[in-house]
C-alpha positions as CSV (number, residue, x, y, z in Angstrom):
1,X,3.8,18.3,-12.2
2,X,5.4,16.2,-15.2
3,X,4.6,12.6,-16.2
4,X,6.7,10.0,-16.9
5,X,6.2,6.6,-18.9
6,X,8.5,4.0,-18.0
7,X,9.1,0.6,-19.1
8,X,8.6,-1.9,-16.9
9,X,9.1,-5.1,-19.8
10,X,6.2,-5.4,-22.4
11,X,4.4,-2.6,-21.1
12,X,5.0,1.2,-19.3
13,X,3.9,2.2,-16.2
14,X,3.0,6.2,-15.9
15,X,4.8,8.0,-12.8
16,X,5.3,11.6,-11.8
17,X,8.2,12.1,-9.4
18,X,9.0,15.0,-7.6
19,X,11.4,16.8,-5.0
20,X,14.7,16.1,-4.0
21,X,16.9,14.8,-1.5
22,X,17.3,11.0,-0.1
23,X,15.4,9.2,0.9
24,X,12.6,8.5,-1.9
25,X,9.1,8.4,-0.5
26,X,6.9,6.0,-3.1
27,X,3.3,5.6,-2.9
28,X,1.5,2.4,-3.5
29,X,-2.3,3.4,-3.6
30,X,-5.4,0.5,-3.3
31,X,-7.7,-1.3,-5.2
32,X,-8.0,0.7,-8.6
33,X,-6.1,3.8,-7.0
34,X,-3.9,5.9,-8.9
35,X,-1.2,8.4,-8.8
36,X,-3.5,11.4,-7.5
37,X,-4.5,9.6,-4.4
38,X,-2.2,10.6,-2.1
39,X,-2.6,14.7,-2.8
40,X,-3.7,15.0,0.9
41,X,-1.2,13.5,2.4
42,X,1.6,15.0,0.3
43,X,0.5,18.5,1.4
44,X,1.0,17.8,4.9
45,X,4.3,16.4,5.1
46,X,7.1,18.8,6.8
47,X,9.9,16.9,4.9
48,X,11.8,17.9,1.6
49,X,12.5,14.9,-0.3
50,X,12.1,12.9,-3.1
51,X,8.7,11.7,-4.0
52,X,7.5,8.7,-5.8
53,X,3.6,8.0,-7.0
54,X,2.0,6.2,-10.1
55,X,-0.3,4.2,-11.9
56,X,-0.1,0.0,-11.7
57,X,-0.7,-1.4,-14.9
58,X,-4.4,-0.9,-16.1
59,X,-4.9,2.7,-13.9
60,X,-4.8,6.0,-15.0
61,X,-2.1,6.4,-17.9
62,X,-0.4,3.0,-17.5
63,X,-0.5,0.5,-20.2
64,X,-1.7,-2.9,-19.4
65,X,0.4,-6.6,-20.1
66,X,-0.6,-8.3,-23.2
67,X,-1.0,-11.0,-21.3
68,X,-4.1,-9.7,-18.2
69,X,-4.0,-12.6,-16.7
70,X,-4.9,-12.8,-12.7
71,X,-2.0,-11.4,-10.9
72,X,-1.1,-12.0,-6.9
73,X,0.0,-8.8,-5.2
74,X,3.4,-10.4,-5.7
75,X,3.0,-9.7,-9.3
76,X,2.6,-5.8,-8.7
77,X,5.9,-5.9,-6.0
78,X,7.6,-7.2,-9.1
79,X,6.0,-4.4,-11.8
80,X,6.9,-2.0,-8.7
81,X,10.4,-3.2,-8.3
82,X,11.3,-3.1,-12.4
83,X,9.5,0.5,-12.2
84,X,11.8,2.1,-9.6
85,X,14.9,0.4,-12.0
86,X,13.7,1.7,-14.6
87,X,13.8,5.2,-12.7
88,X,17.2,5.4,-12.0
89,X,16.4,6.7,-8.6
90,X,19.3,5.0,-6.4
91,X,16.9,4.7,-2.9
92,X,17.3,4.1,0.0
93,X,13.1,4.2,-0.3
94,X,10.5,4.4,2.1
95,X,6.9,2.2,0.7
96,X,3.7,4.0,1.8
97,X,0.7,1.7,0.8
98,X,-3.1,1.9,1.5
99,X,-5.6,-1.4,1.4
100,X,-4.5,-3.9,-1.3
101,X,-1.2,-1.4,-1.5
102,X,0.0,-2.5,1.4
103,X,0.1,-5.5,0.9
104,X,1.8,-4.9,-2.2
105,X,4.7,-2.9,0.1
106,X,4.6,-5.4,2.5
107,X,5.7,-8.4,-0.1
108,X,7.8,-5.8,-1.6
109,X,9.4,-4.8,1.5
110,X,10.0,-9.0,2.1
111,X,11.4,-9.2,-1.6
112,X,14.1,-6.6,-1.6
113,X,14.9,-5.4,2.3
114,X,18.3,-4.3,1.6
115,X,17.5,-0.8,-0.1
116,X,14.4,-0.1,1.9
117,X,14.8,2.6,4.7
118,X,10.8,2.1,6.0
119,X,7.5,1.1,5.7
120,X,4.5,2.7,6.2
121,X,0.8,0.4,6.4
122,X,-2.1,2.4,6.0
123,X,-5.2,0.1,6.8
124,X,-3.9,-2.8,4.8
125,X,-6.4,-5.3,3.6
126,X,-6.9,-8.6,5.2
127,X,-7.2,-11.5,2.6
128,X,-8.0,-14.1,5.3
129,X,-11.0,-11.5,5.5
130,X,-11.8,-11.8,2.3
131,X,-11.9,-15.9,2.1
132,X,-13.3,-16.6,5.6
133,X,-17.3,-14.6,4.8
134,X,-20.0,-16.9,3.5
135,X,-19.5,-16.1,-0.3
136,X,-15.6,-15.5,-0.6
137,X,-13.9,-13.1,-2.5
138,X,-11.7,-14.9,-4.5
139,X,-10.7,-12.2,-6.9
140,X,-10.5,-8.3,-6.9
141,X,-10.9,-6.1,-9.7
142,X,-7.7,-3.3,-9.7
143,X,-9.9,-0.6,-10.9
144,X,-12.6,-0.1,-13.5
145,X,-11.2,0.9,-16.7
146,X,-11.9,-1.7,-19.6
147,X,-8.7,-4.2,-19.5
148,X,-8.5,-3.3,-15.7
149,X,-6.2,-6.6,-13.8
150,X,-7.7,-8.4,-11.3
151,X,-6.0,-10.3,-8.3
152,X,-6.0,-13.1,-7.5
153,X,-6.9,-13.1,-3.6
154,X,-6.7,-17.0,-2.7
155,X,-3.1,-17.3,-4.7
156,X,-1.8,-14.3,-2.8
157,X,-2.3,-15.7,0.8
158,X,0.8,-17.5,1.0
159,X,3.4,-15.1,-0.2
160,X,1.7,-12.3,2.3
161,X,1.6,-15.0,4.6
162,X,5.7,-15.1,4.0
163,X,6.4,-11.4,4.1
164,X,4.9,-10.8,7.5
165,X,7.9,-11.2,9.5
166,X,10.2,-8.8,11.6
167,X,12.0,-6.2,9.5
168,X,15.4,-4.8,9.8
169,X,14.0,-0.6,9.1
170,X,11.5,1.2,10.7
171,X,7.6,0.6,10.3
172,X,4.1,1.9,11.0
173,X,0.8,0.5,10.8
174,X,-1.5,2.8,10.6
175,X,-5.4,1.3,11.6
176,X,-9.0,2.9,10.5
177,X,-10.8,4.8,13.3
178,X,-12.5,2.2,15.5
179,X,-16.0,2.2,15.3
180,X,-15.8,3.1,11.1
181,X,-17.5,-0.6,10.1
182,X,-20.3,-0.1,12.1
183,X,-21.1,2.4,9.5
184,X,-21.3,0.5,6.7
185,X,-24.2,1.4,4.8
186,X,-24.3,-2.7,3.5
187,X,-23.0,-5.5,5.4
188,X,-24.2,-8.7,3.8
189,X,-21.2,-8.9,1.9
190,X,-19.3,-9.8,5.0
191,X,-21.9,-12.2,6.2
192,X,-21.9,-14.2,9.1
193,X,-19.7,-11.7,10.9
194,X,-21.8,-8.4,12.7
195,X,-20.6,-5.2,12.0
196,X,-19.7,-5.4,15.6
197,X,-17.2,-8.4,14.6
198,X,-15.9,-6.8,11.7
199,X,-14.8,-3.7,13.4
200,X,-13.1,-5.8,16.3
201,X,-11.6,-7.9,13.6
202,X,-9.9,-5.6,11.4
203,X,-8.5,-3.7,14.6
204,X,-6.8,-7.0,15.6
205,X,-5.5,-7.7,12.3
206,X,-3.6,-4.3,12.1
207,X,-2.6,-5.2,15.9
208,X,-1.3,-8.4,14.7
209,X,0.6,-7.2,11.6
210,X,2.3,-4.6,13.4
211,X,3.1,-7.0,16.0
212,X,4.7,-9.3,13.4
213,X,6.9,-6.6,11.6
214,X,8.1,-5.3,14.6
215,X,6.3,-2.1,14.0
216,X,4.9,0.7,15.7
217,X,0.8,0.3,15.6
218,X,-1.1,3.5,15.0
219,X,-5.1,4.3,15.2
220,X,-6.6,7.4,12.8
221,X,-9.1,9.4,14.7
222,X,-11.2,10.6,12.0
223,X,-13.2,9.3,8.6
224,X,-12.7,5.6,7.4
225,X,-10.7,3.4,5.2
226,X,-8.9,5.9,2.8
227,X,-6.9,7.7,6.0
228,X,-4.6,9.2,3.5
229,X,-7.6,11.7,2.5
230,X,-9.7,11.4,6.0
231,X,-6.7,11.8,8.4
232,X,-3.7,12.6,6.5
233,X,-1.8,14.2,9.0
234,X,-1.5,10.8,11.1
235,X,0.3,9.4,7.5
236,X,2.0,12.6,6.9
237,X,3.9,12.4,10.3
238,X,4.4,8.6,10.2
239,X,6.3,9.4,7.0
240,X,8.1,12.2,8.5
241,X,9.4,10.7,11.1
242,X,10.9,7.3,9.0
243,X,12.6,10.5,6.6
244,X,14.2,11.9,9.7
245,X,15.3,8.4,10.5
246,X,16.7,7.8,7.6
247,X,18.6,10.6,7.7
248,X,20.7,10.2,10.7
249,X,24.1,9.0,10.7
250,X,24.5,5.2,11.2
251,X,26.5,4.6,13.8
């Protein structure tokens, strides 16, 4: 599978794309994730068509800004937007993004509706989450490589806060198994809530975001967070099923 650089401004991002056919499936992966993420779910989609998936700035083969300053997940919706410019590929695209990646479709999705044929949510993080435990987390590291960005979680809140409203394509919101934080091996991170509160909150968050986009809600059966590799057929046929969409004739 060939590699790509592209130029995003100051820096290139690395991509591979692959396939044919509209529309253009593009893969936005979590915290530190890469282009090889989303091997699982790839081999169990039924459709033909165009693929999309790389490395943000600081992963894998990508370069990083001269400038690695904080970044909100707006800031990565941009890099993402110049990177599919850059690409020539004309769209209409459907975002698949896991954790932290999801929110980065999600603002993306807010930013630029008018080429987007869907949107996929795979256990998308929740930033209130993050700020409402005893010790926030005010920052998040986007990987481990030396240079690695960071986000900036408090400065995102309001621009997620602004993308979660009703969209005008089809979207799934694909939610962790229930019962997968009571297995936490270490919860004092999220103290004061229980593992029992966690679970039931991150359920209702996924409820809520679907609810807010308009979107069908979803529930993985097996594994934990990263359903892409635990339960990839649920992803697989949520992605399916926006392709076939897509390809219908508007009426």
């Amino acid at each position: 599978m060939a590699t790509t650089k592209f130029d995003v401004g100051s820096y290139q991002l690395t991509a591979e794309i692959t396939g044919e056919r509209s529309p253009t499936v593009v893969f936005i992966s979590g915290s530190g994730g890469g282009r090889h993420y989303w091997g699982a779910t790839i081999a169990h989609l039924q459709s033909s068509t165009t693929l999309l998936t790389y490395d943000r700035a600081g992963i894998g083969d990508s370069e990083i800004p001269a400038d690695p300053t904080l970044r909100t997940f707006g800031a990565s919706a941009d890099e993402l937007h110049s990177l599919l410019a850059a690409t020539d590929l004309t769209g209409p695209f459907i975002l698949v993004g896991h954790s932290f990646g999801g929110l980065i479709a999600l603002t993306y999705a807010a930013r630029w509706p008018e080429n987007l044929a869907g949107l996929v949510l795979v256990d998308t993080s929740d930033v209130h989450l993050n700020l409402d435990i005893d010790v926030p987390i005010l920052t998040a590291a986007d990987g481990d490589r030396d240079g690695h960005l960071t986000y900036d979680v408090a400065a995102s809140v309001e621009e997620i806060t602004r993308s979660r409203r009703p969209l005008a394509v089809p979207a799934v919101v694909i939610a962790s198994r229930v019962g997968h934080w009571l297995e936490l091996e270490d919860h004092n991170r999220w103290q004061p809530f229980s593992p029992a509160e966690l679970d039931d909150r991150w359920q209702r968050h996924q409820r809520s975001l679907a609810a807010d986009l308009g979107a069908i809600h979803k529930v993985a059966r097996y594994g934990g967070h990263n359903i892409q590799n635990d339960d990839p057929t649920i992803v697989a046929n949520s992605i399916d099923d926006l392709i076939d969409l897509a390809r219908q004739p508007t009426q």
